[in-house]
N, C-alpha and C positions, 0 to 999 in steps of 0.2 A: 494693420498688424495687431490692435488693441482686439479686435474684434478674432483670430486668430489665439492669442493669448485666451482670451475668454472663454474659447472654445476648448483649451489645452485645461486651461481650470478644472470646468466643467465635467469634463471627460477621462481625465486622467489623475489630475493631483486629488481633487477633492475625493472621486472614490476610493486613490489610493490612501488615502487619510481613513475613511470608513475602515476597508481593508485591514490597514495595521491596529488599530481597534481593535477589530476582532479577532485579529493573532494575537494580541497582549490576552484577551480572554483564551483563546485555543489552547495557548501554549501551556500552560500549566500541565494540561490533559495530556497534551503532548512531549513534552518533556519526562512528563513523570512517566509517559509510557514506557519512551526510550530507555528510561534509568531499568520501568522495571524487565523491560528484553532485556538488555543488559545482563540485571542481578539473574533471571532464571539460567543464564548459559551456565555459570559456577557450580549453584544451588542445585540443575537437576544433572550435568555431568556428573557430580560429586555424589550422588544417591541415585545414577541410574546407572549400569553398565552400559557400554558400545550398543551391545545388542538391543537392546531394552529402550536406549535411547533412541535404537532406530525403529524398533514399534510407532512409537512416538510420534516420531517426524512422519513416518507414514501414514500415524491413523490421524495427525493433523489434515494432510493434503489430500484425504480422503475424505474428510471431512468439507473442505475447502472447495473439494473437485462438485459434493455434494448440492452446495450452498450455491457456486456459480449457476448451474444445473434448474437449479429449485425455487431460491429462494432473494440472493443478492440482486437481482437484475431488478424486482419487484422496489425495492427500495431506492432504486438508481432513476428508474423509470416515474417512482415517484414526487422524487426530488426536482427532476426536471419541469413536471407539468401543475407543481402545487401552485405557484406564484399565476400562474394563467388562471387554475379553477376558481385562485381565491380571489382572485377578480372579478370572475363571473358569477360569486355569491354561491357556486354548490359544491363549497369544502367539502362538507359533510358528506355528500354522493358521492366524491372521491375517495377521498380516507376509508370508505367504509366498502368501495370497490376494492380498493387493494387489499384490505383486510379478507375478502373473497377469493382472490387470487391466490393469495399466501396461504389460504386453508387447503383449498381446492392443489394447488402443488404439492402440499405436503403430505396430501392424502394418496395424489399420483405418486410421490417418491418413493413411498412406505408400500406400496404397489410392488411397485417395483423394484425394489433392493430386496423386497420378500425372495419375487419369484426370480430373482437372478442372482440370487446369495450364494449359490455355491462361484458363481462364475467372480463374484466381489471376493469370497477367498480366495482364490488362483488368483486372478488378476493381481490383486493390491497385496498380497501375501500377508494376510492378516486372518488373525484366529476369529471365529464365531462370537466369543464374549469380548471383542474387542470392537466386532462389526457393528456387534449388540449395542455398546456404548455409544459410536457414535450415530446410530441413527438416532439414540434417545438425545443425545447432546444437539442436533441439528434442530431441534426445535425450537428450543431457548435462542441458539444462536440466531435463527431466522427472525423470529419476532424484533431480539435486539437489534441486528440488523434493519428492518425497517423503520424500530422506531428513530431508531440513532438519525435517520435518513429525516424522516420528517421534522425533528429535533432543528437537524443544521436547515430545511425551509423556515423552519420560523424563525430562524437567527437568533438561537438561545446559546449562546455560546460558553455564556457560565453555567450554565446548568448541564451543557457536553461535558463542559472540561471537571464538575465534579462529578459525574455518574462516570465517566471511564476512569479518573482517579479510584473512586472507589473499589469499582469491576475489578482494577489491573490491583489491587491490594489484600481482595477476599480473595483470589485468583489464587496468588503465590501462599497467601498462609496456610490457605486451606490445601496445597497443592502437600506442602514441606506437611504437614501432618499427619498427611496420611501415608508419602514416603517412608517418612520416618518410624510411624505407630503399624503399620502396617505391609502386608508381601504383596503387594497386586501393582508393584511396578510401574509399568507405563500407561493401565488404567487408575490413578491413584489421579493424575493430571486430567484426565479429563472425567473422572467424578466429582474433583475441585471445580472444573471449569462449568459445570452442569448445574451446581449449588448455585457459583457467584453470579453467573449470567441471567441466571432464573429470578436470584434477589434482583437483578440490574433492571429486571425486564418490569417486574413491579413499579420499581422507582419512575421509570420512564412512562407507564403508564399515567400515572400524573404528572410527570413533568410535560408528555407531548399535550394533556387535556385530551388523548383520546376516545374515551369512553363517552364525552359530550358533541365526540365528533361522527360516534358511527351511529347509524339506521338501519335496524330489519328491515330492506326493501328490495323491490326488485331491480338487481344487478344494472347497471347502464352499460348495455352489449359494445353502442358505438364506443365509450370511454377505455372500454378492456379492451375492445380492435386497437384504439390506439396508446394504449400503455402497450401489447403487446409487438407492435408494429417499429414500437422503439426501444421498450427491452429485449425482444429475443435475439436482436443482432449484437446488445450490448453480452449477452449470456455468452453463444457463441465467440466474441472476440475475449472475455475473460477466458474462458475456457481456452481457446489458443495460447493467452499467457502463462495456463498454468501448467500448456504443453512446454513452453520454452523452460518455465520455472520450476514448474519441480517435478515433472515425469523423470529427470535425472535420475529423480532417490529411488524409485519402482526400480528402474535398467540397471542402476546402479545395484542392488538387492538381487536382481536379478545375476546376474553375471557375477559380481564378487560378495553379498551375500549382508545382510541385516548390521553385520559391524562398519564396513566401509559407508552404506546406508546412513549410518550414525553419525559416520565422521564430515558426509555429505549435509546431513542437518545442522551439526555445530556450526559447521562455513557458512549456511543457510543462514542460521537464528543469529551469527555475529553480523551481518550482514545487511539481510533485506529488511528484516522486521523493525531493528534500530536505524538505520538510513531511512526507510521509506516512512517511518514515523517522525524523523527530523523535517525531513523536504514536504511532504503533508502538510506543516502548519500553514503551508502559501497557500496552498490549493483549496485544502478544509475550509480556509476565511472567503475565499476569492469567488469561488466559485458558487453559490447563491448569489453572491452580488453582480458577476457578470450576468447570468442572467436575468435579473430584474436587470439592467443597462439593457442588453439586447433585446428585450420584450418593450420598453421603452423606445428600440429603435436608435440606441449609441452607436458608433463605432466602437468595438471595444478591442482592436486589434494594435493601439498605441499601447492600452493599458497590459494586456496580455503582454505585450513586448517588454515592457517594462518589469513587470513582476518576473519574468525569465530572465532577467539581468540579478535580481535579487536572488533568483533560486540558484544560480549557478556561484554566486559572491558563498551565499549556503555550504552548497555540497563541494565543490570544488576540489578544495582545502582537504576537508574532510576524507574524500575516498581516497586523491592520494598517501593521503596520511594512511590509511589501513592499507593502501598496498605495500608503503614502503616499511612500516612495520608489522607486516603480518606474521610476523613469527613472536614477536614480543606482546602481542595481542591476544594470541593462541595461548602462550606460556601464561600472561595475566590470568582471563580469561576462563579459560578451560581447562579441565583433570589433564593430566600430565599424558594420558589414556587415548587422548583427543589428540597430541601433536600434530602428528599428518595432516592435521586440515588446513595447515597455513598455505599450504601450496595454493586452496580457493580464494583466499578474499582478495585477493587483488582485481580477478576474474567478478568473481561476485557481488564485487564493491561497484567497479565499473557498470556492471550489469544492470543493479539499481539504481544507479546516475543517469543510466542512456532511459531507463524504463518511467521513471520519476520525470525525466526530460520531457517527453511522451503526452505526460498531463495539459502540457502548456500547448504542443504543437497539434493535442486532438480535440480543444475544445470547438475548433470549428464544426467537429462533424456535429459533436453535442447539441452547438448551438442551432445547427444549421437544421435539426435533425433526421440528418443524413448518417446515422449511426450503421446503414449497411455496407459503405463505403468504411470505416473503421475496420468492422467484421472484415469485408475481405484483405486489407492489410493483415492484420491479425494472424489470418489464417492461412497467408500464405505467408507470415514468419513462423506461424508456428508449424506446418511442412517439412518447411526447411529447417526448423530449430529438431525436429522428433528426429529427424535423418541426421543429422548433425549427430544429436545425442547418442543413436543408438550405434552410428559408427566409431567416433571416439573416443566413446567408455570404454568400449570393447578395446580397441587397439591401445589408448594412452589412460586406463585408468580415471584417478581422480581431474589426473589436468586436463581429460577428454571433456570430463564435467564442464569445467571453467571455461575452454574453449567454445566449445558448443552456447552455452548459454549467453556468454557476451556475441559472439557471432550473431546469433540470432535477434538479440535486445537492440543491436546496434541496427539490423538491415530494419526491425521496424519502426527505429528512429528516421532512417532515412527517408524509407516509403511516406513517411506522416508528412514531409519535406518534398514531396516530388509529387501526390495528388492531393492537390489542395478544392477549396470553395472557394470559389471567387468572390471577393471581399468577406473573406473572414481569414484567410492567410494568415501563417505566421511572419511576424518582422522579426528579422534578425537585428538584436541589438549591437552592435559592430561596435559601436563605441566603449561600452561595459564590456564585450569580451577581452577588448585589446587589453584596457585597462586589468583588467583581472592576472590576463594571459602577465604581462608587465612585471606586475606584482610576485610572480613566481619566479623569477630573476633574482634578484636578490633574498627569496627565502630558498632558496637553491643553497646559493654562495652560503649562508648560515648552516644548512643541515650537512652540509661536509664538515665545516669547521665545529661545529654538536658531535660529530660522527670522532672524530682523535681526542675528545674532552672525555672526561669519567662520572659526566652526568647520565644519570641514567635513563632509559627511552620514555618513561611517565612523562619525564619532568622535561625532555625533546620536545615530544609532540607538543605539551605544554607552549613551549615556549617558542615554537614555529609556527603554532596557531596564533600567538599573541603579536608575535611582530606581523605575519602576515596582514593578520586583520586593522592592526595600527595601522602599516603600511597603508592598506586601504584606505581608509580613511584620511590621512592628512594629504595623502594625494588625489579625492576626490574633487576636489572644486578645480583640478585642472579636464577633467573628462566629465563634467556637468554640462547637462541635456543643453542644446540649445532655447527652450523653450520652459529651463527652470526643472 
């Protein structure tokens, strides 16, 4: 048994200790992100019209649809295989590969968004000096992207959590000044975002120390076979998500037209950006360490288990809370302008819980890397989520939106649950669910009796987060692990 216990140490508590370490560093980053998703829903409903704010959301996810496409995979595929090369003593040959890669895409992109720009207006319905921005803005973002990427390999955690503090603060003032000082609307944000990114990307250049990592040399062909053999299935399954996620706003523009578009972003930005930057802080820490475990040959499928007990104690709480007051959230929130969007968050709250969910049940393929097997989940929710969409909006509007997208978020939670790797499976913690599930019993019976009081919904939520999570907590030593 001692020898069993030793093994539980080993494998689970102690990493889990490393782990929350490194959230106490994340989180900063993290939080402050949240607060500042948050401040911009007010800040830019309040200085952009409907219309204007659905430029916005568009030239974001156009942006976004870019980067999956070009440039994010590159940084994903990095993260994975740095802890291996810097084993093998040829960091430098790596880092200075990907550095190749990300030139050579971004050269292919600018290719081709040239020669197919008329067809990027139609499609994305966006104006030529809007298109114009974001290709100059994909740049910046690309770089920051991989450095960020190489950042969390070396497990710099303080130095993540103060280079996106800073990013998410030039971001918003520079955003509000030029709003405010000037008429260019919805490109005013992504001229701000072009500035602060671009300082970001400086900073991080010495913080990764990558300048002492790259070589003019000749490319290692076998090493790009295999970055691209495991990013380009990760490319395509982003992309599927960002059919589920936000082709909405396109159909949506399409059919009822750049205001509704708007109102589909508000729901969007209250929503995914602040939720999946909450439930992030697990993963962001978690996830270099399990793979240095797995490359050492751990089991890390207790540990995994365990940390989706934590993320769901997380989120839980939380999206209910934004479905059940999603009208009080909207009024907080957002211009008065915005209303109509409360009918999403409940849909899109949920949406981001099953999708965040996701993190914990696909790091098998990651680890395994069997990342084509992800891809084809992926993409056969995203299928079914584009069909979804385009039937729904059409027929129910905005709540076609919310339908369609949990539908979809939900059946790729499944699928992650139904083809698995053998021995890297997900455990269902059973024990943390119940107990969790438990705990919403009696903050039930509470939020009725809140509901005929004349407190008002701030100081609710408030105060059904707090007994909840008491709750938790003094009832925990009755649902403690067998093995501590």
């Amino acid at each position: 048994m001692s020898e069993v216990v030793n093994k539980y140490i080993q494998e689970v508590v102690l990493p889990m200790k490393a782990i929350f370490k490194d959230m106490l560093k994340y989180a900063p980053s993290k939080i402050f992100g949240l607060l500042g998703n948050i401040a911009v829903v007010p800040v830019y409903t309040n200085l952009l019209s409907p219309s204007q704010y659905g430029v916005y959301v568009i030239s974001l996810a156009v942006l976004s649809f870019l980067c999956i496409l070009f440039s994010d995979w590159i940084g994903l595929a990095g993260l994975r295989f740095f802890r291996q090369n810097q084993l093998e003593g040829i960091l430098p040959k790596y880092v200075s590969t990907l550095a190749i890669i990300l030139g050579s895409n971004l050269c292919v992109m600018f290719v081709v968004a040239l020669l197919l720009r008329n067809s990027f207006y139609h499609y994305f319905n966006i104006s030529p000096k809007i298109f114009l921005f974001v290709l100059i803005l994909i740049v910046p973002v690309a770089m920051r992207a991989l450095l960020f990427q190489i950042l969390r390999a070396q497990i710099k955690p303080g130095s993540f959590t103060v280079t996106t503090i800073i990013n998410q603060i030039l971001t918003i003032v520079i955003a509000v000044m030029f709003l405010k000082y000037t008429s260019l609307g919805a490109v005013s944000i992504l001229a701000a975002m072009a500035i602060s990114i671009t300082l970001i990307d400086i900073i991080l250049v010495f913080q990764t120390d990558i300048l002492w990592l790259l070589r003019f040399e000749k490319p290692d062909f076998n090493m790009i076979k295999i970055l691209f053999i495991y990013g380009i299935p990760i490319a395509v399954a982003s992309l599927s998500l960002w059919i589920i996620n936000q082709s909405n706003k396109f159909i949506t523009s399409h059919f009822y037209g750049l205001v509704d578009a708007g109102l589909v972003g508000v729901a969007y930005n209250l929503t995914f950006p602040i939720l999946m930057t909450l439930f992030a802080i697990i993963t962001i820490a978690a996830y270099p360490r399990l793979i240095n475990l797995y490359e050492d040959k751990t089991d890390v499928r207790p540990l995994i288990s365990k940390l989706t007990g934590y993320y769901m104690l997380i989120s839980l709480p939380v999206v209910v809370i934004m479905s059940v007051y999603a009208k009080d959230l909207i009024v907080l929130f957002a211009n008065s302008k915005y209303y109509d969007a409360f009918v999403l968050l409940p849909y899109l709250a949920f949406s981001a819980f099953f999708l965040s969910f996701t993190d914990y049940t696909t790091y098998q393929y990651h680890l395994s890397g069997k990342t084509y097997v992800l891809t084809t989940l992926k993409v056969v929710s995203a299928i079914i989520g584009l069909v979804l969409n385009i039937y729904l909006i059409q027929k129910m509007g905005l709540v076609g939106v919310g339908v369609a997208t949990l539908a979809a978020n939900i059946l790729y939670f499944v699928l992650t649950n139904i083809v698995v790797i053998p021995g890297l499976n997900w455990q269902i913690p059973f024990k943390r669910i119940f107990h969790l599930l438990l705990c919403f019993v009696p903050s039930a019976a509470l939020w009725y009796i809140l509901q005929i009081s004349p407190i008002t919904p701030v100081v609710q939520i408030y105060i059904l987060l707090s007994f909840y999570y008491l709750l938790f907590y003094f009832t925990k030593g009755v649902f403690k692990d067998e093995l501590g």
